[in-house]
N, C-alpha and C positions, 0 to 999 in steps of 0.2 A: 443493531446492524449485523449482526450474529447468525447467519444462516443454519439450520441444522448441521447442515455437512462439513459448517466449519467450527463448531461447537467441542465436537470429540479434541480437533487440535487442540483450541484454547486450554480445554483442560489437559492436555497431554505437556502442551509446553508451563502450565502453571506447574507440573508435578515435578516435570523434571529443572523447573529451576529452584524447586523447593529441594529438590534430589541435588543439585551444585552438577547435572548432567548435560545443562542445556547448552547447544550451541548452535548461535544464530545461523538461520539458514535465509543469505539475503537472496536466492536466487528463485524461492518462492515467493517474496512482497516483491520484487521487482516484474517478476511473472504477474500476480496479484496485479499489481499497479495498469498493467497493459490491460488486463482483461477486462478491469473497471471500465478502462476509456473505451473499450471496444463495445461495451455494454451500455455507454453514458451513462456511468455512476461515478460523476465526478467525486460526490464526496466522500465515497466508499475508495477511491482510489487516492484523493487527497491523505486519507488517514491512514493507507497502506505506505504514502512517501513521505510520510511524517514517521514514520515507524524507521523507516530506512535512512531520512535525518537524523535521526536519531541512534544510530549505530555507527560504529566503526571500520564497517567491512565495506562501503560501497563507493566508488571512488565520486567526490563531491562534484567534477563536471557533469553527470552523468543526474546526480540529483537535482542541479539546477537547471539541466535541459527540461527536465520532469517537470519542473514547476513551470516552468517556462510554457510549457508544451498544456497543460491542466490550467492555468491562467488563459492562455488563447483559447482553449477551448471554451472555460466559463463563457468569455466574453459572446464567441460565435453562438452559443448555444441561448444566452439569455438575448442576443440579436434577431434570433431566430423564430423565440417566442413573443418579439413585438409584435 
């Protein structure tokens, strides 16, 4: 699921946490997460707010509107494709 252009990051952020330099930046997966759904790439945006579950930095109403918000969409979208 690795786009080229998002390739270079992966290994930027694998070095600098092998480097003890990395610090989460949640305001790119939260950015990420928006642009999935505006793309409908539910699952590409799912795995960006599982990334963001999964840190410390985002405040948890906020995450569970996200799910809330990727959940309705699923539903709308496979309603869609009936």
């Amino acid at each position: 699921m690795i786009e080229k252009t998002d390739y270079s990051r992966v290994l930027v952020v694998i070095t600098q946490i092998v480097n003890g330099s990395y610090l989460f930046d949640e305001t790119y997966y939260v950015k990420a997460v928006y642009e999935c759904i505006s793309n409908r790439e539910l699952k590409k945006a799912r795995i960006y707010l599982n990334m963001l579950d999964c840190s410390n930095y985002v405040l948890d109403e906020l995450i569970m509107e996200l799910h809330k918000v990727l959940d309705a969409l699923e539903v709308s979208y496979q309603e869609e494709n009936n």
